[in-house]
KEFIMI-384005 format. One record per residue (C-alpha): x, y, z; residue in three letters; residue number from 0. Coordinates in steps of 0.5 Angstrom, whole numbers, plus 2048, in hexadecimal, padded with zeros to 3 digits. Each point is the difference from the previous one (the first is absolute). Layout:
N
c1, c2, c3, rest, nr
X, Y, Z, ala, NUM .
...
//
This chain:
144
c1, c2, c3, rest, nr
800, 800, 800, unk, 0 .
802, 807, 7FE, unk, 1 .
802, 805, 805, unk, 2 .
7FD, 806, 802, unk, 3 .
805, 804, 7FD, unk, 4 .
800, 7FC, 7F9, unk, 5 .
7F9, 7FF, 800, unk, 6 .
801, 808, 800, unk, 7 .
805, 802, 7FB, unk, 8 .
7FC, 7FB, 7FB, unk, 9 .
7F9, 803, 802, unk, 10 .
805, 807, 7FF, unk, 11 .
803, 7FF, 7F9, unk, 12 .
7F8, 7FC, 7FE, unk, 13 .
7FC, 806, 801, unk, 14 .
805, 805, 7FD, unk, 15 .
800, 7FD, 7FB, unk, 16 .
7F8, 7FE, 7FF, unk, 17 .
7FF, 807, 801, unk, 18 .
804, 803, 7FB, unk, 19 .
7FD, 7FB, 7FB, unk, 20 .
7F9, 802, 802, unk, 21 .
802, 808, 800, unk, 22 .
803, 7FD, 7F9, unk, 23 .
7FA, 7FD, 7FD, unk, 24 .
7FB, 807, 803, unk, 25 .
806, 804, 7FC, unk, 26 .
800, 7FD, 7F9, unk, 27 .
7FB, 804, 7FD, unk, 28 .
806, 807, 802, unk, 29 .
805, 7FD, 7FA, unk, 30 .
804, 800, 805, unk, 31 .
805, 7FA, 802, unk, 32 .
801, 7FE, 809, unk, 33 .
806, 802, 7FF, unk, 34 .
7FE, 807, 7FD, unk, 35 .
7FA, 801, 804, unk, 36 .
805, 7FE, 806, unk, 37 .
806, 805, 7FD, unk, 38 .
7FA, 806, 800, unk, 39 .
7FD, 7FE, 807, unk, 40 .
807, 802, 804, unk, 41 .
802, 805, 7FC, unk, 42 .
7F9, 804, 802, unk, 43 .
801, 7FD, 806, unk, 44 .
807, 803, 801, unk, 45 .
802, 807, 804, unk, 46 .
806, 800, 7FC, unk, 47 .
801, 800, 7F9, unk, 48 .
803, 7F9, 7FF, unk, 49 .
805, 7FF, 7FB, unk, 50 .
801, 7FA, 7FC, unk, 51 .
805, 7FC, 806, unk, 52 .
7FB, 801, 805, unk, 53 .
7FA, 7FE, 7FC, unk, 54 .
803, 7FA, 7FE, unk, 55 .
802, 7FF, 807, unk, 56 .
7F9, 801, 803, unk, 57 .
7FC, 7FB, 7FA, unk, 58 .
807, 7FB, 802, unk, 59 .
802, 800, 7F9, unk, 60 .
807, 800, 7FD, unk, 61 .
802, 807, 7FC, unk, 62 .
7FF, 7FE, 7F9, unk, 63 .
7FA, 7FD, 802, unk, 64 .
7FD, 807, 803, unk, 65 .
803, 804, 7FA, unk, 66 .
7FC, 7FB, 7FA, unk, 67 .
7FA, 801, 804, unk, 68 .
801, 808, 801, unk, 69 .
801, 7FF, 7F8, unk, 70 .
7F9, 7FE, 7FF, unk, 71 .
7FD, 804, 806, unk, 72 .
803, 806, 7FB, unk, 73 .
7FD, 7FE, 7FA, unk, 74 .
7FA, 7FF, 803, unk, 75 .
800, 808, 802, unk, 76 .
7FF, 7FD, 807, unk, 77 .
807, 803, 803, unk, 78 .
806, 804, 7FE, unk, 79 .
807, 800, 802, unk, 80 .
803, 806, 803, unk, 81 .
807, 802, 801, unk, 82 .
803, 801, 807, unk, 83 .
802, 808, 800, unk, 84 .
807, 7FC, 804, unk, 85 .
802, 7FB, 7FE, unk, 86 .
7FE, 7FF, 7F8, unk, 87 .
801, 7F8, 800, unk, 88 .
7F9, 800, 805, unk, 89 .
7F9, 7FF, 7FD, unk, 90 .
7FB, 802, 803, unk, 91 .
7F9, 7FC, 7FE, unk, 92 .
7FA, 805, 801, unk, 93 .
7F9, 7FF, 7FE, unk, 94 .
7FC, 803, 7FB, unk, 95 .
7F9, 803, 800, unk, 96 .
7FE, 7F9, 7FC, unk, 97 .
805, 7FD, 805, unk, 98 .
7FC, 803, 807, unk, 99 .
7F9, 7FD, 7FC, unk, 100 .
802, 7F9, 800, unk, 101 .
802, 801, 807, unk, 102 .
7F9, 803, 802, unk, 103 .
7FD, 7FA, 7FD, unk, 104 .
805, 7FB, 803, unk, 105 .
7FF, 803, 806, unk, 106 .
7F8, 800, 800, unk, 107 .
801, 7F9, 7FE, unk, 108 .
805, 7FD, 806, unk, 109 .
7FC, 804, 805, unk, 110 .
7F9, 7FD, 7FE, unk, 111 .
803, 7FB, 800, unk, 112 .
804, 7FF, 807, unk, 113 .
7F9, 802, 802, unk, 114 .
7FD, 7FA, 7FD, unk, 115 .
805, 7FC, 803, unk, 116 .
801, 803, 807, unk, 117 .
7F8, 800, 801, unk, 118 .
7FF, 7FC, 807, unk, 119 .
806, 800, 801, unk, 120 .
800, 800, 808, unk, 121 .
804, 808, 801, unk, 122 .
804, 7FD, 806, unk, 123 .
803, 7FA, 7FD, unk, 124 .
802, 804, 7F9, unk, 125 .
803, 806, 805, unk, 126 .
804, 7F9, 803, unk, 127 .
803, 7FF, 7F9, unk, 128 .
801, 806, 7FE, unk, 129 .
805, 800, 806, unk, 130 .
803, 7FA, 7FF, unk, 131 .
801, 800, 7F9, unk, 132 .
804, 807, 801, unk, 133 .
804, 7FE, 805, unk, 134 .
802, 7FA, 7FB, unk, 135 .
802, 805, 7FB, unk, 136 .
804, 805, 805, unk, 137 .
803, 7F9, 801, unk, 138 .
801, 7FD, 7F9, unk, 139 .
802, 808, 7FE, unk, 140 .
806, 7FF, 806, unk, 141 .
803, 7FA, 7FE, unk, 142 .
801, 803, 7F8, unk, 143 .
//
């Protein structure tokens, strides 16, 4: 029998990923990929204008990977790249207005979404998780 911590990480991993998928399958009809829509989401979400690195770090990509996807992401006129005024190898990938409106729509998807999900949840028991699940991440974040 598994133990409570790996019956955890499988239960963590699972979830991620079926909650993407599901996200995924709302978000079809936008023309846009999981890793488009997940590109736009923490670009919106950022306080700080992400440069192509942070960007790449924070979708857990490689550079190459991210500079293909901020490609088609400019192709689409969903983002454009801006240089750094210090240091000109820095591109900084901002949203355009075409860009904004997808996250809208992106954004009014997830939160119906969790929502759904999260109706009846009990708030005290997902207070919990929340809790742990944040302390887990302090932990993980310190061990890197």
């Amino acid at each position: 029998m598994a133990s409570n911590e790996e019956r955890f990480s499988m239960a963590l991993h699972n979830t991620t990923r079926v909650w993407r998928q599901a996200l995924d399958r709302r978000l079809k009809d936008l023309g846009v990929s999981q890793a488009g829509w997940m590109a736009i989401a923490n670009i919106a979400k950022s306080k700080d204008a992400l440069s192509q690195i942070e960007l790449a770090n924070r979708l857990n990509v490689e550079g190459p990977t991210v500079v293909s996807l901020v490609d088609r992401l400019v192709k689409a006129d969903l983002v454009e790249r801006v240089p750094s005024e210090t240091d000109r190898r820095i591109k900084y990938v901002m949203l355009t207005d075409a860009g904004q409106a997808i996250y809208a729509k992106v954004k009014a998807v997830a939160d119906a979404y969790r929502k759904q999900v999260f109706a009846g949840v009990d708030k005290d028991r997902l207070l919990v998780a929340v809790e742990v699940l944040e302390e887990l991440q302090a932990r993980v974040e310190a061990s890197l």
